[in-house]
C-alpha positions as CSV (number, residue, x, y, z in Angstrom):
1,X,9.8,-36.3,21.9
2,X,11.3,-40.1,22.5
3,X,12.0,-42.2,19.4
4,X,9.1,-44.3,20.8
5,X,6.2,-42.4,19.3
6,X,2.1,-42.4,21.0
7,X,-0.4,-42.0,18.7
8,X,-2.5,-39.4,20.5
9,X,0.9,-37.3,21.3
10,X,1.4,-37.6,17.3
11,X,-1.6,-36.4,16.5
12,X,-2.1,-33.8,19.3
13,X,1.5,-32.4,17.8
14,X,0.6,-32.3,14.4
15,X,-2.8,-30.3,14.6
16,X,-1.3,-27.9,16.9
17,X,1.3,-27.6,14.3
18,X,-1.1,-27.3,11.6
19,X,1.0,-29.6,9.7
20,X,-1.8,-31.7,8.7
21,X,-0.3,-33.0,5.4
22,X,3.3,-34.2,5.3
23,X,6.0,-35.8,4.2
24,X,8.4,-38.3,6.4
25,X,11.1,-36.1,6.4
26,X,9.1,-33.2,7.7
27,X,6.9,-35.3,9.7
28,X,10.4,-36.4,11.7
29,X,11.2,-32.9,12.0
30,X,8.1,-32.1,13.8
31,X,7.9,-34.8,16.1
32,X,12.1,-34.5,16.5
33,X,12.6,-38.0,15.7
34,X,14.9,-39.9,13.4
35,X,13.6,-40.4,10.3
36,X,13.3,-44.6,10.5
37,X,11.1,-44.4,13.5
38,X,9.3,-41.6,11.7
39,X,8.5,-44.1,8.6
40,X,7.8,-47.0,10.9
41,X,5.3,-44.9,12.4
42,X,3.6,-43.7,9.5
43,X,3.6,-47.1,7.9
44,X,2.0,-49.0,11.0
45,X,-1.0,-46.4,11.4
46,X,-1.8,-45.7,7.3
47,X,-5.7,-46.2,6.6
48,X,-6.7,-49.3,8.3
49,X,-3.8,-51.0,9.4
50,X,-2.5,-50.1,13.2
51,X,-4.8,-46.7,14.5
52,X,-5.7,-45.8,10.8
53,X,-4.0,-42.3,12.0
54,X,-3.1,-41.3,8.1
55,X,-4.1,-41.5,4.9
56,X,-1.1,-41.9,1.9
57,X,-1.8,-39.3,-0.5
58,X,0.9,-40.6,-2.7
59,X,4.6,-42.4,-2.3
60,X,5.6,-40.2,0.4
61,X,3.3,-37.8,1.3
62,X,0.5,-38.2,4.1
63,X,-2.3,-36.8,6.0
64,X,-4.2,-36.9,9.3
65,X,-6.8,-39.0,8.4
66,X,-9.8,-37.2,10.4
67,X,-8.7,-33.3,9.5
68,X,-10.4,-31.1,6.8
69,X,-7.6,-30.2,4.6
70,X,-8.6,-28.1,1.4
71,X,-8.4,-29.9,-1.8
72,X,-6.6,-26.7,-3.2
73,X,-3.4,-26.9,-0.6
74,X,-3.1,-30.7,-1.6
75,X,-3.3,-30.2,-4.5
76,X,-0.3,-27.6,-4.0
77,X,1.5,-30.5,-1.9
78,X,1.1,-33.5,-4.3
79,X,2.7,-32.2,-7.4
80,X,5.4,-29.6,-7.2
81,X,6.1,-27.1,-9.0
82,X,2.1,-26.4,-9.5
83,X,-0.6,-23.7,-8.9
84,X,-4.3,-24.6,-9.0
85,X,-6.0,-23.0,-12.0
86,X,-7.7,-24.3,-15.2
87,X,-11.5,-25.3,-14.2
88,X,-10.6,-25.7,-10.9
89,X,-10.0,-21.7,-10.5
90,X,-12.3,-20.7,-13.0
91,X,-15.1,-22.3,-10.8
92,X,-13.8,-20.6,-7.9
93,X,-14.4,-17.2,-9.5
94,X,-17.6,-17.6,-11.0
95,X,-16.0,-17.5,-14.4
96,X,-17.8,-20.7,-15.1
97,X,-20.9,-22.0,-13.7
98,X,-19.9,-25.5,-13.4
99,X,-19.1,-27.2,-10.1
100,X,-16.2,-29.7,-10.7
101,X,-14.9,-32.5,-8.9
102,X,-11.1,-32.7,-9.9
103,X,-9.1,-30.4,-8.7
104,X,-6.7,-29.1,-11.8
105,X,-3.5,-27.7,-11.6
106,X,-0.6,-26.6,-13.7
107,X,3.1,-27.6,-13.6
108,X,6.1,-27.4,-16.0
109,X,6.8,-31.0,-15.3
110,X,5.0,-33.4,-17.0
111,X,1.4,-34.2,-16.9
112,X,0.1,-36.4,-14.2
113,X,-2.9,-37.5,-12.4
114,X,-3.8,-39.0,-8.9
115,X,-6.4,-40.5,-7.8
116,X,-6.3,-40.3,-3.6
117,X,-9.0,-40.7,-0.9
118,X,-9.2,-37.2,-1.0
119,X,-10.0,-37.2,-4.6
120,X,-8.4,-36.6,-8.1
121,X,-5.6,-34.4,-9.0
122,X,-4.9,-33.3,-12.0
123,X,-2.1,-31.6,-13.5
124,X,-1.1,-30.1,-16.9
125,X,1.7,-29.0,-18.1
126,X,2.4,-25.5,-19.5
127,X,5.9,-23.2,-20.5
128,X,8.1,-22.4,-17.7
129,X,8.0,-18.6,-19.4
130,X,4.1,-18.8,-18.5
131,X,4.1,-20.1,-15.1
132,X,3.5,-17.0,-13.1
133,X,0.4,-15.1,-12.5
134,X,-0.6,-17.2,-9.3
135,X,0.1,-16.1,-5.5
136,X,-1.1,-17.2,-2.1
137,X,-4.7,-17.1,-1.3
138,X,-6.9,-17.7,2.2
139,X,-9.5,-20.4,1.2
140,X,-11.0,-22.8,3.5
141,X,-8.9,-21.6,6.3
142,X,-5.9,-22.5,4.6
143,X,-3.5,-20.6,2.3
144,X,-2.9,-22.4,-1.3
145,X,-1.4,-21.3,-4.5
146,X,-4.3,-20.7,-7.4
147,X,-3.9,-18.4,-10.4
148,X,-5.6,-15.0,-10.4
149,X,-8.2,-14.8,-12.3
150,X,-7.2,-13.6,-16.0
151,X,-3.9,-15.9,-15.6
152,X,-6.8,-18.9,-14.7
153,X,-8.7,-18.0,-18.0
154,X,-5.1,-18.0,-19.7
155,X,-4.2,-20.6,-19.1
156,X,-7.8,-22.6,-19.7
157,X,-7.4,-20.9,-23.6
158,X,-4.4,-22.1,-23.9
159,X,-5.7,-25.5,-23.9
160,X,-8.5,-24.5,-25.8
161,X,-6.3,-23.8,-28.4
162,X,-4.2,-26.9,-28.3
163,X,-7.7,-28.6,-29.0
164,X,-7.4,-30.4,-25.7
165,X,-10.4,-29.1,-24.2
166,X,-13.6,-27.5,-25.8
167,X,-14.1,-24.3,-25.2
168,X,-17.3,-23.2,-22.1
169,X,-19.9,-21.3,-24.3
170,X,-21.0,-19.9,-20.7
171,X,-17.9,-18.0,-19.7
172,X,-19.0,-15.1,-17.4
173,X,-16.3,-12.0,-17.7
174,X,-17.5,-9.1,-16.0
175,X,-15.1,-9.5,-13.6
176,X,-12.0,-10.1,-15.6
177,X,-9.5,-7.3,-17.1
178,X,-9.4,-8.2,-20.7
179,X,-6.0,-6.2,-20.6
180,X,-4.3,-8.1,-17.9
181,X,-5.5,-11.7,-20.3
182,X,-3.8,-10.6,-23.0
183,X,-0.9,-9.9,-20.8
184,X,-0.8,-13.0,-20.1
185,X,-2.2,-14.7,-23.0
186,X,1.1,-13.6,-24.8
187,X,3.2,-15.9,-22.3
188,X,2.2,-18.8,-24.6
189,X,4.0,-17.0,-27.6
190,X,0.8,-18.2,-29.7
191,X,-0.9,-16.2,-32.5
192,X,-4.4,-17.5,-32.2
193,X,-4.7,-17.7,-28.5
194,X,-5.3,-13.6,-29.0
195,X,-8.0,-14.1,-31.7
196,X,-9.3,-16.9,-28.9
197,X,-9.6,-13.7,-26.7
198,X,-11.5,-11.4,-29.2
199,X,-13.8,-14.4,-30.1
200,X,-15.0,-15.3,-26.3
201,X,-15.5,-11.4,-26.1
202,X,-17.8,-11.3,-29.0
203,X,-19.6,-14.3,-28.3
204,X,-20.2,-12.6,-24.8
205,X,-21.7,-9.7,-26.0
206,X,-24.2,-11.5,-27.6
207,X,-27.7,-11.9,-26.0
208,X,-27.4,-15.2,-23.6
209,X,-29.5,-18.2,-24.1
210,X,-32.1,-19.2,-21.3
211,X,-31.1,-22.9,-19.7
């Protein structure tokens, strides 16, 4: 394609690319441009200034503006190293009942937060010794890093312990391998995150209130 870019070209590339969500480097790539007429491009036709092609997700990464992207692979794109887990996942799996509007991620970098017109993104920060559990999953016709389920519950305790979050009296574990936690509950090199584990079991045998 010619340094001078169209903007119905552009977008006709990226979506039969399925590269959706980019950043300039890899957007110049795509359309086999240099990268200063790539960033002019994307710059003229952000949100409503030139053909409001993109939207700016944050400093240097971008989306087509009309395509359905799942909050879960942006999430994946907008802070790396990160897998989606915490509430987030624990939502997805029915572990909770709650419907949440965040999408929550963890890192080994520091803890951040953005708030983009595709909503927030949060992301906390845990040991590089316990970031693992997590793999590539098909959701919403796109595939996007998320914990499995007992690395997801983990990882939520973990906090839990650190008194940064309360603890869900409504956690539903049928479907989790109590096991596989504590595998992964011992990541965190912490002596009461496995008491944690024996409590929510208790409590869960217990007869369940009526909301």
């Amino acid at each position: 394609m010619a340094d001078k870019l169209k903007r119905i070209e552009v977008e006709e590339k990226l979506k039969n690319l399925g590269a959706l969500v980019f950043t300039p480097m890899e957007f110049a790539g795509f359309l086999n441009v240099p990268i200063r007429t790539a960033t002019n491009f994307i710059s003229t036709n952000i949100g409503n200034s030139g053909s409001g092609l993109f939207l700016k997700l944050r400093n240097g990464l971008y989306m087509v503006k009309d395509a359905y992207v799942s909050p879960l692979f942006i999430a994946n794109k907008i802070y790396e190293p990160s897998y989606v887990s915490l509430n987030t996942a624990l939502s997805h799996y029915g572990i909770i009942p709650e419907v949440v509007y965040a999408t929550t991620s963890v890192t080994t970098k520091i803890p951040r937060e953005f708030t983009t017109p595709k909503g927030n993104f949060i992301y906390q920060r845990i040991k590089k010794q316990a970031f693992t559990g997590y793999g590539l999953q098909l959701i919403d016709k796109e595939n996007a890093l998320i914990a499995e389920p007992e690395k997801a519950l983990a990882d939520y305790l973990y906090f839990v312990d650190l008194k940064r979050v309360s603890l869900n009296d409504r956690l539903e574990l049928k479907t989790i391998k109590k096991s596989v936690l504590l595998e992964f509950v011992k990541l965190f090199e912490r002596k009461n995150l496995t008491q944690l584990v024996d409590h929510i079991y208790a409590e869960y045998k217990k007869p369940r209130k009526i909301y």
